[in-house]
C-alpha positions as CSV (number, residue, x, y, z in Angstrom):
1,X,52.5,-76.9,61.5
2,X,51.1,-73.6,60.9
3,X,52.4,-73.0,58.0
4,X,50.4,-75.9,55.9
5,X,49.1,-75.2,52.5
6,X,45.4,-75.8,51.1
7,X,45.8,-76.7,47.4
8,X,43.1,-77.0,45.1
9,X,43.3,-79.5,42.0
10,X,40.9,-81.4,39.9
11,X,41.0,-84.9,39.0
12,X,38.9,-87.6,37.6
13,X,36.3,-85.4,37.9
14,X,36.2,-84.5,41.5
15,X,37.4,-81.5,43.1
16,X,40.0,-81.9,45.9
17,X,41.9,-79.9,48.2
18,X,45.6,-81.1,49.3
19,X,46.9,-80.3,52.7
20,X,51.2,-80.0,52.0
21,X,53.8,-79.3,54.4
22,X,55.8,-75.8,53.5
23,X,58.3,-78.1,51.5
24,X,55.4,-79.3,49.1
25,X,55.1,-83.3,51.1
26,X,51.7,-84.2,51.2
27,X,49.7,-84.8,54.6
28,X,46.1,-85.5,53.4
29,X,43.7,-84.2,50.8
30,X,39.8,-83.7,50.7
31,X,37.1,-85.4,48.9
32,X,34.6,-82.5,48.6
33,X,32.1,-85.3,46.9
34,X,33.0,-88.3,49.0
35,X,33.0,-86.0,51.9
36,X,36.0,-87.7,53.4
37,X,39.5,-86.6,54.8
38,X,41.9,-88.9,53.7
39,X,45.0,-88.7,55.9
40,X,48.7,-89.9,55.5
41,X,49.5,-89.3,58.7
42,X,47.1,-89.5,61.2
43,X,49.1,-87.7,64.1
44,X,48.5,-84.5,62.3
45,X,45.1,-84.8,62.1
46,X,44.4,-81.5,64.3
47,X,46.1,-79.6,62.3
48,X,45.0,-80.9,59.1
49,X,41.4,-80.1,60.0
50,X,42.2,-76.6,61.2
51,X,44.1,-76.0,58.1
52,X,40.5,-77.1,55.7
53,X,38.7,-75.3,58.5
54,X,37.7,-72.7,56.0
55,X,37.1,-75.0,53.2
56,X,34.6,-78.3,54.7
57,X,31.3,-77.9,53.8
58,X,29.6,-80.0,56.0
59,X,30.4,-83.2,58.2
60,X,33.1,-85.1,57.2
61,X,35.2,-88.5,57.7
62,X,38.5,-88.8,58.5
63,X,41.0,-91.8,58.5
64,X,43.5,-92.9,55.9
65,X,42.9,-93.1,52.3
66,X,42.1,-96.2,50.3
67,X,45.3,-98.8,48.9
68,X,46.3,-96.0,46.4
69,X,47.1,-97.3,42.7
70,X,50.3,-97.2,41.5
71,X,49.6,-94.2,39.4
72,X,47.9,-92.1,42.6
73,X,51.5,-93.6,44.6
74,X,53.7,-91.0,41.9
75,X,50.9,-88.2,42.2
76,X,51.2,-88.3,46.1
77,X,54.7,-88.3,46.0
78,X,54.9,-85.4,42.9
79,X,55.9,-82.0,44.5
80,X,53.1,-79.6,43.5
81,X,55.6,-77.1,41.5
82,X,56.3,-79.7,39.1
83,X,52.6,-81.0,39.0
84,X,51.2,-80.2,35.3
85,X,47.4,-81.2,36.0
86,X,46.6,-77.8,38.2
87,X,47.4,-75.9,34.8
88,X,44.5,-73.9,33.3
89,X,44.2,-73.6,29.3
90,X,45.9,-71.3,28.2
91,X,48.0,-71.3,31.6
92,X,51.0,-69.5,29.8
93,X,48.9,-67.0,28.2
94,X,47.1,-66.0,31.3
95,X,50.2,-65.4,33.2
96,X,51.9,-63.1,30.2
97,X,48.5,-61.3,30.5
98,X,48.8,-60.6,33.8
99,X,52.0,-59.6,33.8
100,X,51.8,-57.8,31.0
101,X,48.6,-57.0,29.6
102,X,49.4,-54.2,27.2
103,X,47.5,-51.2,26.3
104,X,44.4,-50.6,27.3
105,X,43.9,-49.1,23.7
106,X,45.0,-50.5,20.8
107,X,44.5,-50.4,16.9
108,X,44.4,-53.8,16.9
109,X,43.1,-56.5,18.7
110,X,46.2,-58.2,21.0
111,X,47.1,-61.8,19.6
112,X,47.5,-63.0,22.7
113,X,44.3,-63.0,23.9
114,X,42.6,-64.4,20.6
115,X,45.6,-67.1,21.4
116,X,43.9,-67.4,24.8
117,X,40.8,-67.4,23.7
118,X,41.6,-70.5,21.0
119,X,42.9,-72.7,23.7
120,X,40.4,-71.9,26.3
121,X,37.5,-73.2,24.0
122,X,39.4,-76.0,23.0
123,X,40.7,-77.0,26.7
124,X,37.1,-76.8,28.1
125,X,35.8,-78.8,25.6
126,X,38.7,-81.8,26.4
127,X,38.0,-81.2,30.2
128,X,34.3,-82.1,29.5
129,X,35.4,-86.0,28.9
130,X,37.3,-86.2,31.8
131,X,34.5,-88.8,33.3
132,X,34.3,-90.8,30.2
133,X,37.6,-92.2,31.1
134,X,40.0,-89.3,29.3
135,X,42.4,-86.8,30.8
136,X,43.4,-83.9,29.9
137,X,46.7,-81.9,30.7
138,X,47.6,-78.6,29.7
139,X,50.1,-75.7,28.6
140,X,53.0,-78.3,28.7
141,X,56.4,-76.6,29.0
142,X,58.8,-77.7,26.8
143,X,62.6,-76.8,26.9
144,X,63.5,-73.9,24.4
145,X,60.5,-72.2,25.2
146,X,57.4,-73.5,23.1
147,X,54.1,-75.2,24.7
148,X,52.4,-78.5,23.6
149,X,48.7,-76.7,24.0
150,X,46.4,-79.8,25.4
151,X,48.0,-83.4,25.9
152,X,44.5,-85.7,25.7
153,X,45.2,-89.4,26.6
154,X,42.2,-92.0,27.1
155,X,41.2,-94.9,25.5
156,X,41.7,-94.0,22.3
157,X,45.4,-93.3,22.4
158,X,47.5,-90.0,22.9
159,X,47.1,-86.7,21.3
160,X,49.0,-83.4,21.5
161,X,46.6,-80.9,20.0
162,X,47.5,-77.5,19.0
163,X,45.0,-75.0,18.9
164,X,44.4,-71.7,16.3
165,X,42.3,-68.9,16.3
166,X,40.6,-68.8,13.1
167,X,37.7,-67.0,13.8
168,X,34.7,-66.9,11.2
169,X,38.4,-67.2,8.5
170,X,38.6,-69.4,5.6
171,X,41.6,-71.5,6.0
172,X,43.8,-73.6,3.6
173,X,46.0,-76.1,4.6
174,X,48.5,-77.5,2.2
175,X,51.2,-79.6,4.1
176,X,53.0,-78.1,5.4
177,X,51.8,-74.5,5.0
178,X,48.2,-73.3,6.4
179,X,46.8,-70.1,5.1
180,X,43.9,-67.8,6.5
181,X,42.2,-66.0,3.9
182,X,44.7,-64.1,1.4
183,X,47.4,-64.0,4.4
184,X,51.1,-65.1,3.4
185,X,51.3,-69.3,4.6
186,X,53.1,-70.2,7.1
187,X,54.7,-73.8,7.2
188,X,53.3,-74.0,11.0
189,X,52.4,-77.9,10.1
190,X,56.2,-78.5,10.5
191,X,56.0,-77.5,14.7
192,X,52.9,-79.2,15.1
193,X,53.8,-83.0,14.3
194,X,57.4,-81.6,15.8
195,X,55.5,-81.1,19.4
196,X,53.8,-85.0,18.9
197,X,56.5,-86.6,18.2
198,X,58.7,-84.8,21.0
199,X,55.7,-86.1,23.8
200,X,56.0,-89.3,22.0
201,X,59.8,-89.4,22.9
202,X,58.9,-88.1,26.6
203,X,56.4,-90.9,27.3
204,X,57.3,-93.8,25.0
205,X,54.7,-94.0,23.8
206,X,52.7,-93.3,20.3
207,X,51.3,-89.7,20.3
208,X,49.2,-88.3,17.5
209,X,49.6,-85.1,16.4
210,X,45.7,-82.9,16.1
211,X,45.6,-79.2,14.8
212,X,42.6,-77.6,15.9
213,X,41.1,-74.6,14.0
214,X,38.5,-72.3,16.5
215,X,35.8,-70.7,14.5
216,X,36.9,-71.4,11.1
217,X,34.1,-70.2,8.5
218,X,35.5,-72.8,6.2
219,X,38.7,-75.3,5.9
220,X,39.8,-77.0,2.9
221,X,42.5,-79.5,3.2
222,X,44.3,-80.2,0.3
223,X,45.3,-83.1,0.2
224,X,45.4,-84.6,3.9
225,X,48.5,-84.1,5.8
226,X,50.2,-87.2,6.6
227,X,50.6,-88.3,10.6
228,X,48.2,-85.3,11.2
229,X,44.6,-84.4,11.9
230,X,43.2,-81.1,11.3
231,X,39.6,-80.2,12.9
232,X,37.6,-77.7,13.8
233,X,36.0,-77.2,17.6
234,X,32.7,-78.9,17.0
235,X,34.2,-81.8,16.1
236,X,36.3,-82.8,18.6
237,X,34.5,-85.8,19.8
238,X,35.3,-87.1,17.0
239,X,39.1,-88.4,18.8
240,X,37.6,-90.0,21.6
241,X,35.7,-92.5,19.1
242,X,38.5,-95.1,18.8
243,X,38.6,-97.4,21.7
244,X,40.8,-99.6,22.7
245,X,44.4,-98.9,22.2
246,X,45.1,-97.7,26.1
247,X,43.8,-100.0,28.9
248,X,42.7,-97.8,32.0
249,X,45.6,-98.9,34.3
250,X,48.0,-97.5,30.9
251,X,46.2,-94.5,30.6
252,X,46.7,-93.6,34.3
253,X,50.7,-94.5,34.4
254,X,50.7,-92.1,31.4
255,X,49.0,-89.2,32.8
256,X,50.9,-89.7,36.5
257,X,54.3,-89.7,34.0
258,X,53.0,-86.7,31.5
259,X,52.1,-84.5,34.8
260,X,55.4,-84.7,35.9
261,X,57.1,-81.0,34.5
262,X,60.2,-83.4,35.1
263,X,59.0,-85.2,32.2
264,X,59.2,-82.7,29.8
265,X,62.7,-80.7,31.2
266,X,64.4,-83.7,30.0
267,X,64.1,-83.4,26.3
């Protein structure tokens, strides 16, 4: 037992800290805002609290948790290596970055981190409704290589959104090419409904396909893409207006299946 691991994670809006066994099993995890120790096995219980030792904040309970859900029953019993929801925006980026980060001087500016930079705006922004009911997974893996950018499901449905630095640009989309300024277009429309409709076969279920251009001084759309929305950061509330396509019990038995890396390997 010495050889437990503290594990942070965040989910509906609340910070916990899982206590797993060297094989990635799950013993108990912390509350930090109920304050509470919720244990699965309560003959470990010295050990559990010596292994949060450095982590409790003040007094605590302890006992075992609630009746879980059906949805918290497959996040309990989810090995945290193939657990998506821990993944920052971006979470591919950052790790290229840090294993590379290039030059320290450079004639120009590296894409990756204006890449970064895209889906960290966008990804904060989507973790903001996380208490309105939504959640938010990101820097899905999918086979081949490519990334679905921010997965957003809640009551208004699912989206896979894909994010582009277009900062302070004018850009023209014209299914299925996008242009910034006088740059060449690029048919990049193509791979964005290509990523929705691959999480739609992962999950099946409907998911929309949403392009979202950072910083953009300007965006014409001519005409509108079909199966496709393109917006610009500010207006992303604008998908979590619908309501009522995803019940609450759905929209958690989606997100306990779409933060499964299994999920995705299969495709």
């Amino acid at each position: 037992m010495n050889e437990l691991r503290v594990i942070p994670t965040w989910q509906h809006g609340r910070a916990r800290l899982y206590v797993c066994l060297p094989d990635g099993r799950n013993l108990a995890w912390y509350d930090r805002e109920a304050a509470r120790v919720n244990l699965l096995r309560e003959d470990q219980e010295d050990e559990v609290l010596t292994a949060l030792g450095p982590y409790l904040t003040g007094p605590v309970s302890v006992g075992p948790p609630p009746v879980p859900t059906p949805a918290e029953l497959a996040r309990l019993t989810l090995h945290p290596d193939d657990d998506l929801a821990p993944n920052r925006p971006g979470e591919a980026l950052l790790i290229a970055l840090d294993r590379d980060p290039g030059p320290a001087r450079r004639l120009r500016p590296d894409p990756r981190r204006r890449a970064l930079a895209a889906q960290q705006t966008v990804g904060e922004a989507l973790d903001r409704l996380e208490g309105s009911g939504w959640h938010t997974l990101h820097s899905i893996p999918l086979p081949g290589g490519d990334r679905i950018h921010h997965l957003l499901i809640g009551p208004g449905g699912l989206y896979a959104v894909h994010t582009l630095y277009a900062r302070k640009q004018r850009v023209t989309v014209a299914d299925p090419r996008i242009a910034f300024g006088r740059h060449e277009p690029v048919p990049l429309l193509r791979r964005v409904r290509a990523d929705a409709d691959r999480a739609s076969h992962a999950l099946t279920a409907e998911v929309r396909a949403v392009l979202v251009l950072v910083g953009a001084s300007a965006v014409t759309v001519e005409p509108p893409p079909p199966e496709l929305r393109v917006l610009t950061d500010p207006d992303l509330d604008a998908l979590t207006r619908p309501g009522g396509v995803l019940k609450p019990a759905d929209i958690e038995a989606l997100h306990a299946v779409a933060r499964d890396r299994n999920t995705w390997s299969r495709l």
